[in-house]
C-alpha positions as CSV (number, residue, x, y, z in Angstrom):
1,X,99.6,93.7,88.2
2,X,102.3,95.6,89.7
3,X,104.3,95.4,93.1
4,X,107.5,97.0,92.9
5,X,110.1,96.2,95.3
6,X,113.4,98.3,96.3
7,X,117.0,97.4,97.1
8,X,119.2,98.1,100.3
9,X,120.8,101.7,100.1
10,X,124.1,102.3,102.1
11,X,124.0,103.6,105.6
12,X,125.3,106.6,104.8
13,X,122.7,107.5,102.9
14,X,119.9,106.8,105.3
15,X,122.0,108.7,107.9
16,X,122.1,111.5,105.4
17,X,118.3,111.5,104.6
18,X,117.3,111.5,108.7
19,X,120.1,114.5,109.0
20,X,118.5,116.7,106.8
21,X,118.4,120.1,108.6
22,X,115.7,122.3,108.7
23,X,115.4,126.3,107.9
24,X,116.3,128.6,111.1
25,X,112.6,129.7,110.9
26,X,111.0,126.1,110.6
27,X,109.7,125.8,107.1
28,X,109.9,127.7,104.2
29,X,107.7,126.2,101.8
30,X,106.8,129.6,100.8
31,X,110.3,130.7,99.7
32,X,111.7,127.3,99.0
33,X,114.6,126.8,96.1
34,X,112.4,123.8,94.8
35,X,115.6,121.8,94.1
36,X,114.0,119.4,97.3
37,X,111.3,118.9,99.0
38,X,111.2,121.2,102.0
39,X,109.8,118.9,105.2
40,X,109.1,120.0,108.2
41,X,109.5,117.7,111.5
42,X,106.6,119.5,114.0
43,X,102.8,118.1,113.0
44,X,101.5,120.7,115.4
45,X,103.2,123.7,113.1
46,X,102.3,121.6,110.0
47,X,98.1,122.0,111.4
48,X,98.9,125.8,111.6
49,X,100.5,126.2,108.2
50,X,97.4,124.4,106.9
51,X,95.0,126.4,108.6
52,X,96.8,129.6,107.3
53,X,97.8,128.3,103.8
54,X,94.2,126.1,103.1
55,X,96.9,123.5,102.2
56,X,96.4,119.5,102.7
57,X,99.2,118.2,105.3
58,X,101.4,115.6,103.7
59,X,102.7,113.3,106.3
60,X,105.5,110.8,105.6
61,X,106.0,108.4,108.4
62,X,109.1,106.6,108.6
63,X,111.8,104.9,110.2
64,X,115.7,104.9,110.4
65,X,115.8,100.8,109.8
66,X,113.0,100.7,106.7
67,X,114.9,99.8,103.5
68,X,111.6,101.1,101.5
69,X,111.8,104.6,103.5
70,X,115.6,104.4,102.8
71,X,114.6,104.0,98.8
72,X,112.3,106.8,98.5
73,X,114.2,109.5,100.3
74,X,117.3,107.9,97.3
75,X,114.9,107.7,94.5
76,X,111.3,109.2,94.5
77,X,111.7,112.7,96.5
78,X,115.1,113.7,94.4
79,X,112.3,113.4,91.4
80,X,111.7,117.6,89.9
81,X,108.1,116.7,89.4
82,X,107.8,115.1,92.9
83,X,109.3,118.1,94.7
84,X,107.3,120.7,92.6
85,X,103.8,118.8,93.2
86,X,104.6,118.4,97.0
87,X,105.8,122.3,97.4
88,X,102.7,123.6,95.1
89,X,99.9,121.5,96.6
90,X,100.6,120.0,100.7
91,X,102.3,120.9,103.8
92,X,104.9,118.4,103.7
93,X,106.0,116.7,107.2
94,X,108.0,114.0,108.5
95,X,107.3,111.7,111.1
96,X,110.1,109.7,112.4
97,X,108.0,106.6,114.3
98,X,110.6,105.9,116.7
99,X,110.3,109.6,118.2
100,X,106.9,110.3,117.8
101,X,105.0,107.6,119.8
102,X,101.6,109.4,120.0
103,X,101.2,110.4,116.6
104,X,101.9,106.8,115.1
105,X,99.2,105.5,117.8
106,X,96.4,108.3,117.0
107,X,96.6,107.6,113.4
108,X,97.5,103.6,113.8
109,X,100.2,103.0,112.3
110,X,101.7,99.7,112.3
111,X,103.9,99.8,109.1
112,X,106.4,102.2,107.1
113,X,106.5,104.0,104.8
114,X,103.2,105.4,105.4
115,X,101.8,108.7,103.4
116,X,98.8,110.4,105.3
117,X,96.9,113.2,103.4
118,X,94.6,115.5,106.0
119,X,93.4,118.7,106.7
120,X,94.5,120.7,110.0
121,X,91.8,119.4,111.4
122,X,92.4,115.8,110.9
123,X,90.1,114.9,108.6
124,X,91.9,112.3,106.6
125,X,91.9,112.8,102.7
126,X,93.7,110.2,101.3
127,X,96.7,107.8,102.5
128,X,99.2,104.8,101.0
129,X,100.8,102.1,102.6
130,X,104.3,101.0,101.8
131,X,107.5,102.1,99.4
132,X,106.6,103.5,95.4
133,X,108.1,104.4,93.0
134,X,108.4,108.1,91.5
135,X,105.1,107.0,89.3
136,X,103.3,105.4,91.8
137,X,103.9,108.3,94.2
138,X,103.1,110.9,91.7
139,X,99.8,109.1,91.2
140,X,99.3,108.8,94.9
141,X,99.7,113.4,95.4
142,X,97.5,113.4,91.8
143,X,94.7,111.5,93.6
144,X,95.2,113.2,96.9
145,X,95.1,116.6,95.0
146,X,91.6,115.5,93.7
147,X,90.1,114.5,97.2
148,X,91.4,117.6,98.4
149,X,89.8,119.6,95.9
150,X,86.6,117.8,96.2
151,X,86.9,118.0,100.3
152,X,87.3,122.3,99.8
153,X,84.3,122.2,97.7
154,X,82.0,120.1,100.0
155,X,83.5,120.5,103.9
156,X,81.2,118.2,106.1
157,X,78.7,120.4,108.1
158,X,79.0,118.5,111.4
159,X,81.9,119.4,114.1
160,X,85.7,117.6,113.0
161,X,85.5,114.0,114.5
162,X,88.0,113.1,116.4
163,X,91.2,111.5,114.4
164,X,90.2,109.0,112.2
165,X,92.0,105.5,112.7
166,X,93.9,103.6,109.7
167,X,92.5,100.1,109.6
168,X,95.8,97.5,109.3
169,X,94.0,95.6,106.3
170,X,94.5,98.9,103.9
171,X,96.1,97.7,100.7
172,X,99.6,98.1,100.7
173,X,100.8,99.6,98.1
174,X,103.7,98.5,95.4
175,X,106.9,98.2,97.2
176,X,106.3,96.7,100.3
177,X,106.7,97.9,103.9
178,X,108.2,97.1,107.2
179,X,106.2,96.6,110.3
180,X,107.5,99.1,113.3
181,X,107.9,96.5,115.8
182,X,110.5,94.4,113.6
183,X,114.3,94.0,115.1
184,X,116.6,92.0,113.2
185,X,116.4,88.4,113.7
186,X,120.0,87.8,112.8
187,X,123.6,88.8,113.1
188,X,124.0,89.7,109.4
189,X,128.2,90.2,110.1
190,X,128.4,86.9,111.5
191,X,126.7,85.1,108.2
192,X,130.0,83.6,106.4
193,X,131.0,85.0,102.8
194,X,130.1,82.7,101.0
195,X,126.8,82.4,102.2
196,X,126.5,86.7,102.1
197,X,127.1,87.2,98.4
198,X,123.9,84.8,97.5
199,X,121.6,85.9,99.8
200,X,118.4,86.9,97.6
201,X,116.0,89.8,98.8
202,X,118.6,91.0,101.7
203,X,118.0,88.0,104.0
204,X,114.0,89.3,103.8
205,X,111.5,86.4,104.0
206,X,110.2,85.5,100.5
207,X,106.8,83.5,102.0
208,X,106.2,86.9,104.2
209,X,106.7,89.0,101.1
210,X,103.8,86.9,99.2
211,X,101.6,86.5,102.2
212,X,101.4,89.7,103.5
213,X,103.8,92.0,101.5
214,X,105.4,93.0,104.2
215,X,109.3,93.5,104.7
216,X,109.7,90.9,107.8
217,X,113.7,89.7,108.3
218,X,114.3,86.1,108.0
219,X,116.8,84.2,110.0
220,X,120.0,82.5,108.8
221,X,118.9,79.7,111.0
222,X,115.7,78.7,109.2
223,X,117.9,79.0,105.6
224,X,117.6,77.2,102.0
225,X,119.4,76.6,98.9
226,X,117.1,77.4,95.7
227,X,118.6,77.4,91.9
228,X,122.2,78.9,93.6
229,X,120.0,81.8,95.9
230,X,120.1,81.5,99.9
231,X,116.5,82.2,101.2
232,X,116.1,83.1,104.7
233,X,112.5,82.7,106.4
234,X,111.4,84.6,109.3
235,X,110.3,81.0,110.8
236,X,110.4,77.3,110.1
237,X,106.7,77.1,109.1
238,X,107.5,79.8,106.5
239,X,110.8,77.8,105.3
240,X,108.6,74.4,104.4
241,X,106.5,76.3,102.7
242,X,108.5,77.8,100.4
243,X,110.4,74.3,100.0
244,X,107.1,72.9,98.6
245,X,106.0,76.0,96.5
246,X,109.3,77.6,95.7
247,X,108.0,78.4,92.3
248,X,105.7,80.9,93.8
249,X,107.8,82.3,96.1
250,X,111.2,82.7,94.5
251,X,111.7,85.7,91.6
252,X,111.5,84.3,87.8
253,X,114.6,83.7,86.1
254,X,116.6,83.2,89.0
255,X,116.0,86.7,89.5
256,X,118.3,88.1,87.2
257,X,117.0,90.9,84.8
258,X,115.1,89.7,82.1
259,X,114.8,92.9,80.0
260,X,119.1,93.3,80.0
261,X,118.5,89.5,78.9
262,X,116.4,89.9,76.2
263,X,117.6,92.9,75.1
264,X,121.5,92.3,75.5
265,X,121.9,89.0,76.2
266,X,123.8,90.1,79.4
267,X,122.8,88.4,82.7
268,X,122.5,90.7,85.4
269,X,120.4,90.1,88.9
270,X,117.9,92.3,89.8
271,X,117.5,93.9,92.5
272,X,114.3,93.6,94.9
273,X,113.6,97.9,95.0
274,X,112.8,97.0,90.7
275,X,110.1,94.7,90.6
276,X,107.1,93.5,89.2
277,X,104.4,90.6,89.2
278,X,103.6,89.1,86.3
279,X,101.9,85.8,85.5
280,X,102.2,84.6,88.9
281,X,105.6,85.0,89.4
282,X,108.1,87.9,91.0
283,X,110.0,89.6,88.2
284,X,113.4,91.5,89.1
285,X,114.8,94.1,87.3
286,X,118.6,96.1,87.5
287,X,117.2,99.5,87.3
288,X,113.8,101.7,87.0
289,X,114.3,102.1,83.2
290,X,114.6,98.2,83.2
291,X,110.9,98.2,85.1
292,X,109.3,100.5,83.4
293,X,110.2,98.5,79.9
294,X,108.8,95.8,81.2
295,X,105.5,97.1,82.6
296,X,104.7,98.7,78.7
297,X,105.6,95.3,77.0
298,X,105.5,92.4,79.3
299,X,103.8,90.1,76.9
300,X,107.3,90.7,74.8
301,X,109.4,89.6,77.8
302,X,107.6,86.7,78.9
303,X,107.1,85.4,75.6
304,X,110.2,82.2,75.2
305,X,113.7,83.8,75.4
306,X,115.5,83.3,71.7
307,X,118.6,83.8,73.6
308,X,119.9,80.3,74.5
């Protein structure tokens, strides 16, 4: 009932999160402080750990332009209980999709974030598409774990196959993602002020987001004015859409936090990296705490506000 979107982080911090440097000796999951995750960047090292260790390779692909990516490296792999079920249980790895052309084509993959669960000899366990949150990915290693488990127990008899491809109908999981191919489709600096500070989802296409729930840019050509909220669409066909179903496309409550509402009276707008589906419409909240209130006692919040 769930999709949980994520907000724009600052540059900085994606540059930050792709800078991370690795130990002299390549990884060091075995010595590691456990106050992060400890990645490694080689898949070919990550087979050999796995082989050594018996250990599950954990693969995050990513990109340097995917808001998502740029929301879990801020939000979900800080988390202590993310970083001490990753060090415990996988081989963690990152794959940068820009840089690593062949891997993202032998495992077919069209979208990031994607998390890829296999054994060093590419049999694949378990995999997500799309951004989470530190629950959602938590559940994701928790299942992965079990499959894993399960795999050790009962190894196929027959020789490894060769790498099994990812079909792009998987279900994506909450948060979105963003397909690799995408470039911006607009100038964002050249977008007037005005026009900037009402921009709702970061100039991402609303109709794209419910069709597909994928990530796609829209363009400040193909633009419209709903209940003080710009809405960019990634085409023309997409913007007529939403003008005869905005309802469905457009977050509740003009998309500022209902939980702050109800609970403070304060109106403050949501951001797209906190939210959640309910009753047919998109739900944004200001913060995680907000979300997860909302998620435990939704009937409470959509029942009619008292506040007037």
């Amino acid at each position: 009932m769930k999709t949980v979107f994520k907000n724009i982080c600052t540059a900085l911090t994606a540059i930050m999160a792709l800078l991370l440097i690795m130990p002299e000796n390549g990884y060091s999951w075995d010595s590691a402080p456990h106050n992060k995750i400890e990645w490694g960047y080689d898949f070919q090292q990550a087979q050999e750990l796995s082989k050594k260790t018996g250990k599950p390779i954990l693969a995050h692909f990513y990109s340097g332009y995917c808001n998502p990516c740029m929301m879990m490296e801020t939000y979900v792999f800080p988390n202590p209980t993310i970083i001490e079920t990753v060090q415990k249980s996988f081989i963690p790895v990152k794959i940068n999709v820009d840089q690593n052309q062949a891997i993202k084509e032998r495992y077919n993959i069209h979208s990031v974030p994607f998390d890829l669960v296999l054994t060093s000899n590419d049999q694949i366990i378990h995999f997500a598409r799309g951004g989470q949150n530190v629950n959602g990915y938590w559940q994701f290693l928790m299942t992965a774990q079990t499959k894993a488990k399960a795999f050790q127990m009962n190894p196929p008899n027959a020789a490894p196959p060769k790498p099994q491809q990812i079909p792009n109908n998987v279900k994506i999981e909450p948060g979105g993602a963003c397909p690799i191919e995408e470039t911006p489709s607009f100038d964002y600096a050249s977008i007037p002020a005005e026009d900037k500070a009402r921009i709702e989802f970061e100039g991402y296409c609303p109709v794209e987001l419910e069709r597909r729930l994928l990530w796609v840019r829209g363009d400040y050509n193909n633009r419209y004015l709903f209940e003080g909220r710009l809405y960019l669409f990634s085409g023309k066909e997409q913007m007529e859409e939403f003008k005869r179903h905005p309802e469905k496309y457009a977050p509740a409550f003009q998309g500022f936090d209902i939980v702050t509402w109800k609970d403070r009276g304060e109106k403050v707008h949501g951001f797209r990296y906190f939210g959640a589906r309910a009753g047919g419409r998109v739900f944004l909240f200001s913060s995680e705490e907000n979300l997860i209130k909302f998620e435990k006692n939704t009937r409470y919040y959509l029942t009619p506000n008292n506040r007037q």
